[in-house]
C-alpha positions as YAML, in Angstrom:
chain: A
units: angstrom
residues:
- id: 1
  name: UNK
  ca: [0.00, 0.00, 0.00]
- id: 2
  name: UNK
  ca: [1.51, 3.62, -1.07]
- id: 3
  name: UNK
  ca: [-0.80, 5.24, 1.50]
- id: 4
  name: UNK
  ca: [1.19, 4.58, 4.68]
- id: 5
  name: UNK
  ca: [4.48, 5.59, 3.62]
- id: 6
  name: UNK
  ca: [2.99, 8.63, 2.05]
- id: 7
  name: UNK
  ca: [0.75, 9.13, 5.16]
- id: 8
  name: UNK
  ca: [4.53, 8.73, 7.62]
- id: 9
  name: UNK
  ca: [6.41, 11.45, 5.11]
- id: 10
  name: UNK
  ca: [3.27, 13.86, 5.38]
- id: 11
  name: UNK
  ca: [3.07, 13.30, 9.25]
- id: 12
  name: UNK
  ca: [7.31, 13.60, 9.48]
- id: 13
  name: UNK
  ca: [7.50, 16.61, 7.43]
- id: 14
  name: UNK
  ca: [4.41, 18.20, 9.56]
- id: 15
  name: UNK
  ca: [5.81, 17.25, 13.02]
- id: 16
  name: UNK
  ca: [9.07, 19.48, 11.12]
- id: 17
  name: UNK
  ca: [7.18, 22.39, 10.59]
- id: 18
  name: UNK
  ca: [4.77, 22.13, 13.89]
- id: 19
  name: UNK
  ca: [7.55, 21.76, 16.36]
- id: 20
  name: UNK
  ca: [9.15, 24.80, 15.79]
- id: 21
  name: UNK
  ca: [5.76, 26.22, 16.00]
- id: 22
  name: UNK
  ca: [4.60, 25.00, 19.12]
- id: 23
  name: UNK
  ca: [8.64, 26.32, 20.30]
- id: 24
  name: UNK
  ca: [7.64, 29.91, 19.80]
- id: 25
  name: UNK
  ca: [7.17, 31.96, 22.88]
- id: 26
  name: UNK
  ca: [3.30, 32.94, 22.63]
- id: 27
  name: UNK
  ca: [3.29, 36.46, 22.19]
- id: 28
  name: UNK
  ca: [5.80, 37.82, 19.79]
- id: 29
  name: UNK
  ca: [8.39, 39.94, 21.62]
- id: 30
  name: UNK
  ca: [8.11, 43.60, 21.13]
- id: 31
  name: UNK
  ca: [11.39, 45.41, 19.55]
- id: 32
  name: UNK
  ca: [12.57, 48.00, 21.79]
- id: 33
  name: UNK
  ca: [11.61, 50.97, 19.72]
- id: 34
  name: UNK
  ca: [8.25, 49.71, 17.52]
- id: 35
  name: UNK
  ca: [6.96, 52.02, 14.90]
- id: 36
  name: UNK
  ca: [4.54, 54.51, 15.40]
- id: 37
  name: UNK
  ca: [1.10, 54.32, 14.44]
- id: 38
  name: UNK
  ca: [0.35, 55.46, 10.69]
- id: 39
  name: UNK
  ca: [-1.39, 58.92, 11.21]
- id: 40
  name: UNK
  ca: [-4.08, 60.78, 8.76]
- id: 41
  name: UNK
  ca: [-0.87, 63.56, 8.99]
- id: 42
  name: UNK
  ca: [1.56, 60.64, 7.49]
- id: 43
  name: UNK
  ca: [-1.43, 59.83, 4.90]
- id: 44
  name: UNK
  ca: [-1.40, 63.82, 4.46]
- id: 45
  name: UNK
  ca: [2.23, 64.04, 4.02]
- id: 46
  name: UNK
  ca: [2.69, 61.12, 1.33]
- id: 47
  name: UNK
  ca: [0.36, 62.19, -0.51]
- id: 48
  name: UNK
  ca: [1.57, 64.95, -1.31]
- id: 49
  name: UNK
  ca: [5.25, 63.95, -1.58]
- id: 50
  name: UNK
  ca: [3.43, 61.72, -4.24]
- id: 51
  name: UNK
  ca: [1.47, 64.80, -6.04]
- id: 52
  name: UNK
  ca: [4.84, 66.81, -6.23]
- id: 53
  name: UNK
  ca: [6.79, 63.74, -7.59]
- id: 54
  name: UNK
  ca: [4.55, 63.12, -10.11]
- id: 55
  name: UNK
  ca: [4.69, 67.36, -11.27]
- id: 56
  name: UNK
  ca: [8.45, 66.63, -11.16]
- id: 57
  name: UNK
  ca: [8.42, 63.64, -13.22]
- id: 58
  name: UNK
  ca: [6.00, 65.16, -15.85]
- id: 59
  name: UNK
  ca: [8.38, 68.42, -15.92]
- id: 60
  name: UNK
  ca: [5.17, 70.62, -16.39]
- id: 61
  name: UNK
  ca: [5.32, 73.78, -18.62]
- id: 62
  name: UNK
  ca: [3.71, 76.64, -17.18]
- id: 63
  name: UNK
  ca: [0.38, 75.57, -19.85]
- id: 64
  name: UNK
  ca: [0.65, 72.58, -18.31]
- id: 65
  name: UNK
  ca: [0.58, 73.92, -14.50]
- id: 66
  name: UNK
  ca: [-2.97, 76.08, -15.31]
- id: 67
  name: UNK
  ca: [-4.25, 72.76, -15.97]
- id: 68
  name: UNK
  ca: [-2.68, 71.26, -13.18]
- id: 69
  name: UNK
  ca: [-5.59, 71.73, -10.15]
- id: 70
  name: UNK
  ca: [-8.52, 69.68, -11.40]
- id: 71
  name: UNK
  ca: [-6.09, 67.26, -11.93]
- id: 72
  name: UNK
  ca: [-4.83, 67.68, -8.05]
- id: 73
  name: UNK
  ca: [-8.16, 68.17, -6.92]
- id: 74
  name: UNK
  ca: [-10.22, 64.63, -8.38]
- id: 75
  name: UNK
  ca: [-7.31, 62.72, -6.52]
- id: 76
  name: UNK
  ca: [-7.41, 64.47, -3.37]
- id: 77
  name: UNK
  ca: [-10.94, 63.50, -3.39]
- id: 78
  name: UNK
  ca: [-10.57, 59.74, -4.08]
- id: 79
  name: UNK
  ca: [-7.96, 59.90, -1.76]
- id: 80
  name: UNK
  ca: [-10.52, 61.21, 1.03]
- id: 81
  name: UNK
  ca: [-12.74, 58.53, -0.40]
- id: 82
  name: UNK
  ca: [-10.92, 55.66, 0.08]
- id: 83
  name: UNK
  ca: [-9.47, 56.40, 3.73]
- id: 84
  name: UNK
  ca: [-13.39, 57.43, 4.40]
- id: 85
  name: UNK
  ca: [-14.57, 53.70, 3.26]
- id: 86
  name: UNK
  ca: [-11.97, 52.47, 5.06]
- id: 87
  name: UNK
  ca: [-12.45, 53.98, 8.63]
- id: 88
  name: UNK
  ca: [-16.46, 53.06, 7.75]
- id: 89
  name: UNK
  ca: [-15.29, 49.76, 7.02]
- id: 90
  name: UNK
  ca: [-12.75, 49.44, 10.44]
- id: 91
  name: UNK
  ca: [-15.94, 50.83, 12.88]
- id: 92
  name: UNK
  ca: [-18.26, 48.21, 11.18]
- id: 93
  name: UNK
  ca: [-19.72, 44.86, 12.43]
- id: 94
  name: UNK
  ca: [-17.80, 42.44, 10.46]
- id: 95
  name: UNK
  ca: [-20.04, 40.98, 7.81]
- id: 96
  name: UNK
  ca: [-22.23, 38.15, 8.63]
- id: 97
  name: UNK
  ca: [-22.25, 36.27, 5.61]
- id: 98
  name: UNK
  ca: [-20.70, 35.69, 2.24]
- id: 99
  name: UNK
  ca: [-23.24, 37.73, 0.36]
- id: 100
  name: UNK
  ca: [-22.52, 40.83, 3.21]
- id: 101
  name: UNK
  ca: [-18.87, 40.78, 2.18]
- id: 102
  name: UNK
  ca: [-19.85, 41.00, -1.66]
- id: 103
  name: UNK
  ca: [-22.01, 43.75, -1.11]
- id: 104
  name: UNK
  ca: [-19.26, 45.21, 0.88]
- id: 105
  name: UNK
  ca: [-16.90, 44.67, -2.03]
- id: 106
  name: UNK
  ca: [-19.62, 46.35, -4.83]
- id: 107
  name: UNK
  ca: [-20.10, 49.58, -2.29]
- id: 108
  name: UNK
  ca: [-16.86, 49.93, -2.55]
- id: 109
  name: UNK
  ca: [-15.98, 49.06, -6.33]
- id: 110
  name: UNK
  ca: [-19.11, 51.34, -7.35]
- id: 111
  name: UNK
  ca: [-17.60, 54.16, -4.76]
- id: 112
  name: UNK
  ca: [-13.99, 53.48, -6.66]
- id: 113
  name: UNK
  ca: [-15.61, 53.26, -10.01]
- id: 114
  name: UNK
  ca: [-17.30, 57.18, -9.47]
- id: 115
  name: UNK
  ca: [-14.00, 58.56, -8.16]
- id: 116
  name: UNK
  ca: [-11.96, 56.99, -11.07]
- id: 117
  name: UNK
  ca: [-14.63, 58.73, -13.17]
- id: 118
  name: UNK
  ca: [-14.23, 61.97, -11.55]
- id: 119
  name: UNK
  ca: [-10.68, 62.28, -11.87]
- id: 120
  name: UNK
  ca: [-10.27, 60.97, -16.09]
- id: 121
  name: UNK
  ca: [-12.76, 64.10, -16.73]
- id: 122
  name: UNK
  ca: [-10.81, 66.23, -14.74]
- id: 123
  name: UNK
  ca: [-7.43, 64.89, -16.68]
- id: 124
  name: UNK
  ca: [-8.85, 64.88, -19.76]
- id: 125
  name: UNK
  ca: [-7.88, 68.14, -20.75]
- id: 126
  name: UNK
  ca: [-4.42, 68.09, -18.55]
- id: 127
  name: UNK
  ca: [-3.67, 65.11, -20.51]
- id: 128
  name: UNK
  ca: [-4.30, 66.68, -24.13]
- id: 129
  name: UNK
  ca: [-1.66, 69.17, -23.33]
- id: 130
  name: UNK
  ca: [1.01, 66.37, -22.33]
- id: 131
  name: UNK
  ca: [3.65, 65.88, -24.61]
- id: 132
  name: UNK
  ca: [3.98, 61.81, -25.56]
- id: 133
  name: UNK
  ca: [7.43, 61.57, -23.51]
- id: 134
  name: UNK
  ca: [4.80, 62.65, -20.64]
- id: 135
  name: UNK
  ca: [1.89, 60.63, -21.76]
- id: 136
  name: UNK
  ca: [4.54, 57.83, -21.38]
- id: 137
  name: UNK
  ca: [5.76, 58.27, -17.81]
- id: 138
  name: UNK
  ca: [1.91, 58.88, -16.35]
- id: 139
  name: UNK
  ca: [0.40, 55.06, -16.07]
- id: 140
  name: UNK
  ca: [3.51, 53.70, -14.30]
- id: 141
  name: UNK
  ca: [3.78, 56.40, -11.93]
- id: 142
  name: UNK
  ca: [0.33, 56.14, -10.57]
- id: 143
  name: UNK
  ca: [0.17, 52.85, -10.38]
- id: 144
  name: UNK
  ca: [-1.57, 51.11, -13.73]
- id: 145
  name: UNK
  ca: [0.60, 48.73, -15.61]
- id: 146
  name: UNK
  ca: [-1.04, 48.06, -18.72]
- id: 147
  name: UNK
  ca: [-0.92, 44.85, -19.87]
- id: 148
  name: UNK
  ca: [-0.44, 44.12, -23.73]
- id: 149
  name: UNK
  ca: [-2.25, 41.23, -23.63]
- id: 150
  name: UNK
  ca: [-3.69, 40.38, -20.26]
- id: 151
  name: UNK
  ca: [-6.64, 41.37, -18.32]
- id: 152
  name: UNK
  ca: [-7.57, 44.94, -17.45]
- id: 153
  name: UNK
  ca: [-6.06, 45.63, -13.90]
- id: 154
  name: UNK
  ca: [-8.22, 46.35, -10.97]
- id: 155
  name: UNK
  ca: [-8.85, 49.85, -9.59]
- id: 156
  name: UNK
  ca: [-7.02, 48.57, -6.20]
- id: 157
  name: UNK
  ca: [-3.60, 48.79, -7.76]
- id: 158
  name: UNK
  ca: [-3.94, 52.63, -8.36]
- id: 159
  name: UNK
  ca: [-2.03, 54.49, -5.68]
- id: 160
  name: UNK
  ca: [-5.16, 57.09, -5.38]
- id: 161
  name: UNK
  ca: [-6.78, 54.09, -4.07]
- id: 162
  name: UNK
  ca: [-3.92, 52.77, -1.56]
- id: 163
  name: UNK
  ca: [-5.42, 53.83, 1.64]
- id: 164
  name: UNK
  ca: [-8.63, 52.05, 1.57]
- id: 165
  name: UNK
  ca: [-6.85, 48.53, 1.70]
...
């Protein structure tokens, strides 16, 4: 029978990884200087270390700059959007069932899907005054790698979007 010998080198190679386990003390030991809590004023500050990078690495004109705060403006407010679902999300109940956490998911893929909305009208015209060198550094900077021949990506890997995971 190839069962037992199979069933001995699962239970050997578990006893392996469950020892060491079961060795551990049971709560981790805390470093003597742990990192502070992430604050809204860290949130704040990254973003816009994030907003100024992304001005530096398009090199705006001054054309470019009048366009500039729509632009700044529709991803402040999916910014606000996201850390707002997610601090709704954090004082919640935790969902019930299966069907709670997919309409949990669709709130907040609809709520995405208006925000993403909001800001490609506002860069619309900001965009039409981008040289193609610039055109070409914008979807890796904030985030969206586009496949050539792959699936759409998600609205989650967009860096306007970071702070509601």
């Amino acid at each position: 029978m190839r069962i037992l010998p199979a069933l001995a080198i699962a239970l050997t190679l578990g006893a392996g990884v469950a020892v060491p386990a079961l060795a551990q003390p049971a709560t981790p030991a805390q470093p003597a200087h742990a990192a502070a809590p992430y604050t809204p004023e860290d949130a704040a500050a990254i973003l816009d270390a994030r907003l100024a990078a992304l001005k530096t690495v398009l090199k705006l004109t001054p054309e470019q700059e009048k366009l500039w705060p729509p632009v700044e403006a529709a991803i402040r407010d999916a910014v606000k959007g996201a850390i707002a679902r997610r601090e709704a999300r954090m004082a919640a109940p935790p969902p019930a069932t299966a069907l709670d956490v997919l309409s949990i998911i669709a709130d907040s893929e609809e709520a995405r899907a208006k925000s993403l909305k909001a800001f490609v009208v506002a860069a619309k015209p900001f965009a039409a005054a981008l040289t193609p060198a610039q055109l070409n550094r914008l979807p890796a900077f904030i985030g969206l790698q586009v496949p050539t021949d792959g699936p759409t990506p998600g609205s989650t890997q967009l860096w306007i979007f970071e702070e509601e995971e």
